[in-house]
C-alpha positions as a printed NumPy array, in Angstrom:
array([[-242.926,  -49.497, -140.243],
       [-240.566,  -46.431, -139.102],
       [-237.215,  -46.39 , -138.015],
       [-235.063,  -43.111, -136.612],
       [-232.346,  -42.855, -134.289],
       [-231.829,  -40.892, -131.704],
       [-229.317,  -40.832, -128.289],
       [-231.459,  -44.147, -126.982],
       [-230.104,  -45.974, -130.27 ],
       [-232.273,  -47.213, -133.216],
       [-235.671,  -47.193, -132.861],
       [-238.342,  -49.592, -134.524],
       [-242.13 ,  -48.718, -134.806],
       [-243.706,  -52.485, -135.906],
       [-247.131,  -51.275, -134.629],
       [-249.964,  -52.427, -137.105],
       [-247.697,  -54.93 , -139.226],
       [-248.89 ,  -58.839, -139.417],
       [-247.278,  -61.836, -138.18 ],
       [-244.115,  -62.311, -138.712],
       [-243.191,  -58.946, -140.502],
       [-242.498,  -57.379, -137.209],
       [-240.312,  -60.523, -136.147],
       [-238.638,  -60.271, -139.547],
       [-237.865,  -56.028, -139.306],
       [-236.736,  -56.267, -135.685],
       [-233.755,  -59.435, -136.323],
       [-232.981,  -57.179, -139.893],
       [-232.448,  -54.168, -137.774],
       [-230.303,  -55.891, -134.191],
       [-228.213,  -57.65 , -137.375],
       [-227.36 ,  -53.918, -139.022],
       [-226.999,  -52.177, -135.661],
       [-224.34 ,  -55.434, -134.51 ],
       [-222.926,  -55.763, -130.971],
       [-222.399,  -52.248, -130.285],
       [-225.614,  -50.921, -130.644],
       [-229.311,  -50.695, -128.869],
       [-232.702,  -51.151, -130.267],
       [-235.884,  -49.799, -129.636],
       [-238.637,  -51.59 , -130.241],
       [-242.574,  -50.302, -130.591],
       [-244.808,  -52.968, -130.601],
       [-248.376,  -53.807, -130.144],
       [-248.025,  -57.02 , -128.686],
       [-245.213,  -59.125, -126.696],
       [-243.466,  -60.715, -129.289],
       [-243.346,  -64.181, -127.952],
       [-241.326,  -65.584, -130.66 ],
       [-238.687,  -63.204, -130.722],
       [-237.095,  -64.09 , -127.629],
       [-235.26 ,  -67.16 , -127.864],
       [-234.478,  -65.508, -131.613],
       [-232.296,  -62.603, -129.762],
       [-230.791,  -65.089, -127.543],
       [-230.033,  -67.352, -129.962],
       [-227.709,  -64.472, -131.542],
       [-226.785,  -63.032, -128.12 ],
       [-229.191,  -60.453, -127.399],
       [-232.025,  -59.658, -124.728],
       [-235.142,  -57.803, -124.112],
       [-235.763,  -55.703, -121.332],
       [-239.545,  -54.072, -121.178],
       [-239.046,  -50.241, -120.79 ],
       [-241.897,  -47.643, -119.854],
       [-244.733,  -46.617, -122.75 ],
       [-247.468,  -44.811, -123.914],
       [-250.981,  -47.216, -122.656],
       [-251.718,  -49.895, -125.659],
       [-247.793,  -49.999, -126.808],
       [-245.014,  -52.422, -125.478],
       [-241.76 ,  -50.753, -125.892],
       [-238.392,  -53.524, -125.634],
       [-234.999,  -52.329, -125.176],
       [-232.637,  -54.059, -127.033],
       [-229.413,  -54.803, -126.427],
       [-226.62 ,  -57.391, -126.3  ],
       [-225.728,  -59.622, -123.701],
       [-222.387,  -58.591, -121.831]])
């Protein structure tokens, strides 16, 4: 798992990592950014599960443009 920031926001590479680190990094991450942030995420599947888990705390998804064989989620919180 990587993290880095850049002038997207905070990015999250869960590629590779078994069920339910990835679930577990992402909510650790969206908690330390807090409402005025935005997440990247880098995944290698949809993350089914972390859905109602972002809107639960306020947050939503949005699928953004990436490399074939990586699903990239924008992160951010609801207005």
């Amino acid at each position: 798992m990587q993290q880095w920031q850049d002038e997207e926001g905070w990015h999250i590479d869960v590629r590779g990592l078994p069920p339910p680190q990835p679930l577990v990094h992402i909510l650790r991450l969206v908690q330390q950014v807090g409402a005025a942030g935005v997440v990247i995420v880098h995944h290698d599947r949809d993350p089914q599960l972390l859905y109602p888990e972002l809107a639960q705390i306020g947050w939503q998804a949005e699928r953004i443009a990436a490399a074939p064989g990586e699903l990239r989620l924008r992160l951010s919180p609801l207005p």
